[in-house]
N, C-alpha and C positions, 0 to 999 in steps of 0.2 A: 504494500500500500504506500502509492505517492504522500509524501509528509506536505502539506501544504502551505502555503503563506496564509496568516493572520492580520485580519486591522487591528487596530490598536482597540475597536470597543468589544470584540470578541473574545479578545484574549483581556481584557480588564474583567466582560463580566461573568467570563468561563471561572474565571479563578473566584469573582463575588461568587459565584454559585458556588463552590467548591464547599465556600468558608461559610456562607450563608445554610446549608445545607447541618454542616453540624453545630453552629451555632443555635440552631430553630430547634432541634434535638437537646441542647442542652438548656435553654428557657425551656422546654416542655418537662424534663426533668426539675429543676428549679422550682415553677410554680406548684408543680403537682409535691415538693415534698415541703415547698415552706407558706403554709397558710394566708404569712402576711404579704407574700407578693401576691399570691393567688386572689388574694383582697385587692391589692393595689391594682391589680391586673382588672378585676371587675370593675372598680369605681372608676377606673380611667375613661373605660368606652364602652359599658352595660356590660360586656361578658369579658372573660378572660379569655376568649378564641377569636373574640374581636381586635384585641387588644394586640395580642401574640401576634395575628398576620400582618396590622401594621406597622408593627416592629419590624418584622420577616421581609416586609414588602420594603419598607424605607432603609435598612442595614444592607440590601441587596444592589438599591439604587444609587446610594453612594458610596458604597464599596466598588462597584462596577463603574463609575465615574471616576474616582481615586486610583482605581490601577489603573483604568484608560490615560488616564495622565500621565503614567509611569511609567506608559508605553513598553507595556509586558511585552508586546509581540516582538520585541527587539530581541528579551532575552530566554525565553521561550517558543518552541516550536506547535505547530500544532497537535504532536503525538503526547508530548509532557503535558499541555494544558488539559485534551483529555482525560489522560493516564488521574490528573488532580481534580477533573470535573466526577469523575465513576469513583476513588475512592474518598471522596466527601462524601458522596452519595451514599457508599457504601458505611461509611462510619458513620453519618446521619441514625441513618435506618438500623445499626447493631445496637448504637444507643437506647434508642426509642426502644424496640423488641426488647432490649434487655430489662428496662424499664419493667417493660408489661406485660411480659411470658411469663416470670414468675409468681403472678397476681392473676392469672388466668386461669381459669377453671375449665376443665374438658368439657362438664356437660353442659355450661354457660354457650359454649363453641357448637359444639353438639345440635342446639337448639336449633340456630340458623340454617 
């Protein structure tokens, strides 16, 4: 597979993903074990899942502005940026699972 050229806002907001990805994984750990954010989280914007995705959404937008300016694509290829967009992904999502597999009940699963 041909390695490709990157713009500069691809490779800023491939890497915001990356970071944004386990960052969102680790607010959802956060709120879920300390009460008083999960408080602060509600009274900010009615729900604390309101709250969290505008967090998620606005940490994304300017983290992905912030490396476009630092013009990743200069020291980064497009296979590395990948390689860090799938294991954000990947340590996102171990987080969260790890979270919530062990507070999971079979027959709760079962049901559906």
């Amino acid at each position: 597979m041909e390695n490709s050229p990157m713009d500069k806002y691809t490779a800023g907001f491939g890497m915001s993903l990356a970071i944004t990805s386990v960052v969102n994984a680790i607010i959802l750990v956060i709120k879920e074990k300390n009460d008083a954010v999960m408080s602060a989280m509600k009274a900010a914007l009615g729900h604390h899942w309101t709250t969290h995705g505008v967090i998620v959404i606005i940490m994304f937008v300017v983290l992905g502005f912030v490396f476009s300016a630092m013009r990743l694509e200069t020291k980064f290829d497009s296979h590395r940026t990948l390689k860090y967009i799938i294991w954000g992904v990947i340590i996102g999502g171990v987080i969260t699972a790890g979270f919530f597999l062990p507070n999971l009940k079979l027959a709760e699963v079962m049901k559906y």
